[in-house]
Structures are given as C-alpha cells and as structure tokens.
C-alpha positions in Angstrom: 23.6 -6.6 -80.6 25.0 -9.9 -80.6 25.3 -11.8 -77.4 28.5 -14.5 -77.3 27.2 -18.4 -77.5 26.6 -19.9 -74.0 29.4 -22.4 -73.0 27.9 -25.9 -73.2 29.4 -28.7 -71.1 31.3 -30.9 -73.3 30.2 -34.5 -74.1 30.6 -37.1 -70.9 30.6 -40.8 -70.8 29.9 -43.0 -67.6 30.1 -46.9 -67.5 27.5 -48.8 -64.9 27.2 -52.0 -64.4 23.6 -53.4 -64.3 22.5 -56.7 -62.7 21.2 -59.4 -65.6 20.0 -62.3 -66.1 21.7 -65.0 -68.4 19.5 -67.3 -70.3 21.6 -70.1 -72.0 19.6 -72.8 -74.6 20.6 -75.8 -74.1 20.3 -78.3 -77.4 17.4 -79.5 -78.5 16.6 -76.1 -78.4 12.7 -77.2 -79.0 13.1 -79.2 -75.0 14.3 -76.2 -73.9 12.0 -73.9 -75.2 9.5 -76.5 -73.0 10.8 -76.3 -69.8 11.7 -72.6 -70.4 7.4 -72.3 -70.7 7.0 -74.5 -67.4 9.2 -71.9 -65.6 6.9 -69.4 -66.9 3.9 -71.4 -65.8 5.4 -71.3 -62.5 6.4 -67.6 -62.3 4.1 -65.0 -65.1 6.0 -62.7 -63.7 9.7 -63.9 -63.4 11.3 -61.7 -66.7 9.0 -58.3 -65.7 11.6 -55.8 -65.9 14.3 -57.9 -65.8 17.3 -57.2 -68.1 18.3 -60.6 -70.4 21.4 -61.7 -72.0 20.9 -64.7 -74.7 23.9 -67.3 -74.0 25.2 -69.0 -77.3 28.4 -70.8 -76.5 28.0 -74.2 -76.8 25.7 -73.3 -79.4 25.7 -74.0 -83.0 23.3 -72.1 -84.3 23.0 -70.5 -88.3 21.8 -67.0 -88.5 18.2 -68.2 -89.4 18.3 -70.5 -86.6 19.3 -67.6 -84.4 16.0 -65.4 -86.1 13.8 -68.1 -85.2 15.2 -68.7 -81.5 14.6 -64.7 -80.9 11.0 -64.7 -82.2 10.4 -67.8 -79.5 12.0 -65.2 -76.5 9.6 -62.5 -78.0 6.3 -64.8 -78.2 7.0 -65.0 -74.3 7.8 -61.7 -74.0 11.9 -62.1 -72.9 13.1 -59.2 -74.6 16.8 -60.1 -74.9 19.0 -57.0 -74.3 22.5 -58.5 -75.8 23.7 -61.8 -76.6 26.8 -63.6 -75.6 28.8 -65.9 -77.9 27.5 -64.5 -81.1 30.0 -66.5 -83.7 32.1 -63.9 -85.6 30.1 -62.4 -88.7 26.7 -63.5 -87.9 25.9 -60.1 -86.4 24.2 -57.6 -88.1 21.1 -55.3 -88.9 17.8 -56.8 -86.3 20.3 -58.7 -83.5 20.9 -57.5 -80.0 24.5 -56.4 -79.7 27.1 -58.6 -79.0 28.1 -58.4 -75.1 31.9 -60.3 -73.5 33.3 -60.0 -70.5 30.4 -60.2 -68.2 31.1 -61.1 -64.7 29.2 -64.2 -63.0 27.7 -63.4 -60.0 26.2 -67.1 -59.5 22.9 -68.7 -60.3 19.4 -67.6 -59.8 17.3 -69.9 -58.2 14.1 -71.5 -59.9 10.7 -71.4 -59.0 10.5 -75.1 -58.0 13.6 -74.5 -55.7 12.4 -75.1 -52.2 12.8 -72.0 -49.7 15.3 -72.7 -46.4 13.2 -72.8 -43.2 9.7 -71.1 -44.2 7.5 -70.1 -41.4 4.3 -71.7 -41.8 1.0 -69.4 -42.5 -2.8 -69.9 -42.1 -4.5 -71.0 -45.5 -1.4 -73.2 -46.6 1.1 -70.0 -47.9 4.0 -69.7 -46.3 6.0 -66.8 -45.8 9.9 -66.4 -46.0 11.8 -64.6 -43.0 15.3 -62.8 -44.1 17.1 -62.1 -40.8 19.9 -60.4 -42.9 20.5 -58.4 -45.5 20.4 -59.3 -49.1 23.2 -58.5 -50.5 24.3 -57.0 -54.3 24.3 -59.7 -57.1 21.6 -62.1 -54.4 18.1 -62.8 -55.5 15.9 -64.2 -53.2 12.6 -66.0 -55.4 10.0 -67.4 -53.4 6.5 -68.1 -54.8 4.8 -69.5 -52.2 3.9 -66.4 -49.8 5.2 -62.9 -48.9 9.3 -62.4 -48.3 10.1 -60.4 -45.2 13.4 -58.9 -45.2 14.6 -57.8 -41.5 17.4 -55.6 -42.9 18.1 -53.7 -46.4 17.9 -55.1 -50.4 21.2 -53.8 -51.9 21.5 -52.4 -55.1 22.1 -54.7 -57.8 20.1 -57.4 -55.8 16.3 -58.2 -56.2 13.7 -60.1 -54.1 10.6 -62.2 -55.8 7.7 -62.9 -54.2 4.4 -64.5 -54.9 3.3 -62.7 -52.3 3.8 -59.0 -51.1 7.4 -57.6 -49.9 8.0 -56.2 -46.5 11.5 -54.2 -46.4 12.0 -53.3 -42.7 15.6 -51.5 -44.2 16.1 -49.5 -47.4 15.0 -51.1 -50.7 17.7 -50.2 -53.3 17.2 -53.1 -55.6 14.6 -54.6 -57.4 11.4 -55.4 -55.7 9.2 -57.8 -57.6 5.6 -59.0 -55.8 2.8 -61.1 -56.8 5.2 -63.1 -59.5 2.6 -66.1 -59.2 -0.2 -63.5 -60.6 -1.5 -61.9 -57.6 -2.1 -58.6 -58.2 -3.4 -58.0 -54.4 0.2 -58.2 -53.4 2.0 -55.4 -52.4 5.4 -53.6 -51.3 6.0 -51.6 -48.1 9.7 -50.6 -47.0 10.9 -48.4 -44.9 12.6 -46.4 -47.1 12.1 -46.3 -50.6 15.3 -45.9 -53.2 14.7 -48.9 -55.4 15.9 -49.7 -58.8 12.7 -51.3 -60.1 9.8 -52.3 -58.5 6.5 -54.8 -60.0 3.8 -56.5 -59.1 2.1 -58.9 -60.7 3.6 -57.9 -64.2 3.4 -55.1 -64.4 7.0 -52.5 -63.3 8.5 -49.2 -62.5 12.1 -48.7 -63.0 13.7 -45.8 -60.8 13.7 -43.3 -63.3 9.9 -43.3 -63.9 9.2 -43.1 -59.8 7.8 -40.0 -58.5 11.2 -38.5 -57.1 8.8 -37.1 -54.2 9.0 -40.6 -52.6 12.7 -41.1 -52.5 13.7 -41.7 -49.3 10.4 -41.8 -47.9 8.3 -45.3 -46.1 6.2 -46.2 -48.8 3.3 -48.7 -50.0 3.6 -50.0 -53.6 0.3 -50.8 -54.9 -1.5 -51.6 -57.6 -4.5 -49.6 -58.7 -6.8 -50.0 -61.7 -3.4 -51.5 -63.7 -1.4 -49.2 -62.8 1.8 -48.6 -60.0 0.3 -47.0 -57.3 2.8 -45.0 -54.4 1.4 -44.1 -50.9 3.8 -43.1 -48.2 2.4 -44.1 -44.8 3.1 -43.4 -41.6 5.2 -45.9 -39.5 4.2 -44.2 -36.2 0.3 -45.3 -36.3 
C-alpha cells in the first residue's frame, strides 16, 4: 500500500539586519596594525563575538596585500565576516564576501575614551550608572568597573564592561563582561532575552542559550571555562 508524499513547506527566505562592527586600515597599514594591538591590549575581549566588516575604500591594496592583511586580523583572532570596498575582480575562492550598502549607525567608542560622570568605587574602579535605556545601534564600553543600566539594552545594542553587568530592564542585546580579563565578572538582569552574552572571552550567542531561561532573572557566570546560567530570585 502506498501512502501519498507528505506536503513539505516550500523554501522561505528572511532578511535581518545584524549589528557590526566596521574596521577600516588606515595606510601604513603596518601603524595600523600597531595601534589596532594597543586596543587589544586595552580590551582582550573587545572582538569576542562580535561580527566584523573589513573596510577597504581608500585602500589600495593588491590581492596578495589583501591575503596578508587577513592573516594579520586572524593572528588576533578578528574573524572578518565580509568586506566592504573589495575593488572589482579581486574576489574570489578564500575572501569573505563582498558586503554594500551597509547603514552607519555612528562610532563605537574606544577603550581609552573616558566614561561621562562615573561614580567613584572603593579600591580605585569606578562604576558607570545608565539612568536610561540603551538604545538599538548604542554601545556603551567602559573598562574601568561594572556598567549599571537602570532601564533595558535593546536589541541590536551591546554594553562592555570590564567589570560585571547589572540590567535592572530586559537585556535583548549583547552583554559583554570582564573585557579587561576578569573572569570573576558577571551578568545579572532582570529578564534575560539577549542576543549574545561573554565574559572574559569567552560567549554565548542566543541560539546556543538554554531556551529554559528566556524571559527569566538570571546570573551569567562563568564556571570552570565555561557560560554558566542561574536564575535567582529577585524577592530574597
């Protein structure tokens, strides 16, 4: 007896737009490359899970040139995820794919960047108070002590701390602690819906969280090297 073929949903296609971060060389690329590791000095942890789009225009670069700038990124670990301004016929088999048409949604502030009105902790850290919200496309980088955020972290936003991350709202965006290598820092929100979440290096994007915490106040820990969840209760 033959049973008839099961209907199978056809074939769909969805655009999203994903926050990114634009790296773009400035020549001498060898300078560049310098204060690129200085940054990294500053903040081990500032390209953790962080999508990256290599800038060319400006740029003249031949296709070995281009090799050798990639293999640079990839000693540092900044996997590059597309690449902007790719001159016509360079691209080809081992090159990201060539991206236009992004939309600018401002610049990201460095590490050395000092933080508006800090309150002042014990012990010489300092700790950085968000009475609003932070809104989609903001990141907030402060290396110095823990970020407290009074209301929510958007989606397509991200906070970085080198401390831990208090969310007293919904975290939707990215949540990255302990970027100075502390990895004693942790994240507590109040409810917990985030795109990707870190600390000290090492990340979790949203689709390898254990659904059971969606929603939920939770603790984001490390634990032996590895993401550790724990909801608590906000009543005790």
């Amino acid at each position: 007896m033959t049973h008839p073929a099961e209907a199978r949903p056809p074939i769909r296609f969805r655009g999203r737009s994903f926050m990114a971060t634009v790296l773009a060389p400035i020549p001498p690329v060898f300078e560049w490359l310098a204060d690129l590791d200085a940054l990294c000095r500053r903040a081990p942890a500032f390209f953790s899970g962080r999508p990256t789009i290599l800038d060319l225009n400006g740029l003249s670069l031949t296709r070995e040139d281009l090799d050798e700038l990639l293999r640079e990124l990839a000693t540092r670990r900044i996997p590059i995820h597309g690449i902007e301004g790719l001159p016509a016929g360079m691209s080809g088999e081992g090159l990201p794919p060539a991206l236009s048409g992004g939309r600018p949604v401002g610049e990201v502030p460095m590490p050395d960047t000092p933080e508006p009105e800090p309150a002042a902790k014990p012990g010489g850290t300092r700790s950085l108070i968000l009475d609003s919200p932070v809104r989609s496309g903001q990141t907030i980088l402060h290396l110095d002590g823990d970020v407290i955020v009074l209301g929510a972290v958007a989606s397509g936003s991200e906070v970085i701390a080198g401390g831990s991350i208090h969310v007293y709202g919904t975290l939707r965006g990215r949540a990255v602690a302990g970027a100075s290598g502390d990895p004693t820092a942790r994240i507590w929100c109040r409810r917990f819906e985030p795109e990707l979440v870190a600390i000290d290096g090492l990340y979790r994007a949203a689709d390898d969280l254990d659904a059971s915490f969606h929603g939920q106040p939770v603790e984001v820990r490390l634990v032996e090297d590895a993401i550790r969840l724990t909801a608590f209760d906000q009543s005790r």
